[in-house]
C-alpha positions in Angstrom: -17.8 3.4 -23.8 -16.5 6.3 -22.8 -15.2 8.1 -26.0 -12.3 10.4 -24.2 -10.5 7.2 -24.4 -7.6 6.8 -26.6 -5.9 4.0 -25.2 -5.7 1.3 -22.5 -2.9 0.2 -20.0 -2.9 -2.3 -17.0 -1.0 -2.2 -13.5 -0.6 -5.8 -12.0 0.2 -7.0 -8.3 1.1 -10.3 -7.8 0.9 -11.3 -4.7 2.2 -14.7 -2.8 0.8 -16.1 0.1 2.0 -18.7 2.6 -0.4 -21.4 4.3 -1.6 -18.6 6.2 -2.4 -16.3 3.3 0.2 -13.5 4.8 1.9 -12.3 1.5 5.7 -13.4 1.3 6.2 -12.1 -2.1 4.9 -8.8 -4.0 5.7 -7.9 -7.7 4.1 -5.4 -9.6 3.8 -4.7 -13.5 2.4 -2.1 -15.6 2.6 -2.1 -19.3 2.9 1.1 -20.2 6.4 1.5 -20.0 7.1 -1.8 -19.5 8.3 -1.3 -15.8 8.0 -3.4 -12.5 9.4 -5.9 -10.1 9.6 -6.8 -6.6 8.7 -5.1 -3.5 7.8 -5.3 0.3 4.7 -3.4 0.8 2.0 -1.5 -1.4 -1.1 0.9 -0.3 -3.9 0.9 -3.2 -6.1 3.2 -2.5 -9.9 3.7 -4.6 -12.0 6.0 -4.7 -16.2 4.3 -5.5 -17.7 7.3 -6.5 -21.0 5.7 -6.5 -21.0 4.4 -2.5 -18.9 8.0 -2.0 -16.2 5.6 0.1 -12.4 4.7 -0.5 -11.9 1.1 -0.9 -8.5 0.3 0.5 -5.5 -2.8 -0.3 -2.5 -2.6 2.3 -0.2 -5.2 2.0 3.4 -5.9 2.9 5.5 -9.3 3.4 6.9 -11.0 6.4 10.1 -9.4 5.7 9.5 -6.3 6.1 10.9 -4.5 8.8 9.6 -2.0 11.2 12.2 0.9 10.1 11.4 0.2 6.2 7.6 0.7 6.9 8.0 4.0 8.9 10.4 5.4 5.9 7.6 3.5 3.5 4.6 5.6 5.6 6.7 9.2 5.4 7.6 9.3 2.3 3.7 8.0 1.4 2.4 10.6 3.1 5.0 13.0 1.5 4.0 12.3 -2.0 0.2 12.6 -1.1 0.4 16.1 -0.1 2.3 16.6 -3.3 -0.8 14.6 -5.2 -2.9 16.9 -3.4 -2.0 19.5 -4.3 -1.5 18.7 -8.1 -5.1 17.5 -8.0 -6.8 20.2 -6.3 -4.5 23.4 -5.8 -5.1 23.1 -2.3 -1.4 24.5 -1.2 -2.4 25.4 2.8 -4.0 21.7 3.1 -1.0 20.1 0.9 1.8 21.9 3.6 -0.3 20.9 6.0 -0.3 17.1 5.2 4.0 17.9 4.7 4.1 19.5 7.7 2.5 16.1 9.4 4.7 14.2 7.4 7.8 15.6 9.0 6.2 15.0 12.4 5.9 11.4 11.8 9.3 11.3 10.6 10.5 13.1 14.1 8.2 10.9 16.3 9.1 7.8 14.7 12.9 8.2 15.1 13.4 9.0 11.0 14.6 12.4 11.3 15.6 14.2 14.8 
């Protein structure tokens, strides 16, 4: 046991499936703060330090539209040049992966 650790939390996705298995409902909880609920689409994304590989969960339900899952994808790739450069000081690569970002949103209709 690793004894850095002072406490313990979880973050659940719930996930329903039609007779298909294509998700048609998505909640999430975490208990730390007590927060969650509904929503259309989530990315999960894990890093397995031992294989060196990111293990990857993308869902999203039958409802979601084409226009929410462009904003969904900018605004995801916003916030990971922000995490980027929290996590490794990187600034060049982080404006990089904004600069990208902004692209998307142009070719995708979002912004002009």
């Amino acid at each position: 046991m690793n004894k850095d650790i002072t406490k313990r939390t979880k973050i659940e996705i719930e996930v329903g499936l039609d007779e298909h298995n294509v998700p048609t409902e998505l909640k999430w909880f975490s208990e730390d703060g007590n927060q969650g609920g509904e929503c259309k689409a989530a990315m999960l994304s894990i890093w397995d330090a031992e294989e060196e590989n990111t293990l990857r969960i993308d869902l999203w339900n039958k409802d979601m539209d084409v226009y929410d899952m462009q904003r969904f994808f900018h605004q995801s790739l916003l916030t990971m040049g922000d995490t980027f450069e929290r996590a490794t000081g990187g600034t060049e690569a982080a404006a990089e992966i904004r600069e990208f970002a902004e692209k998307f949103a142009r070719t995708t209709g979002l912004k002009g």
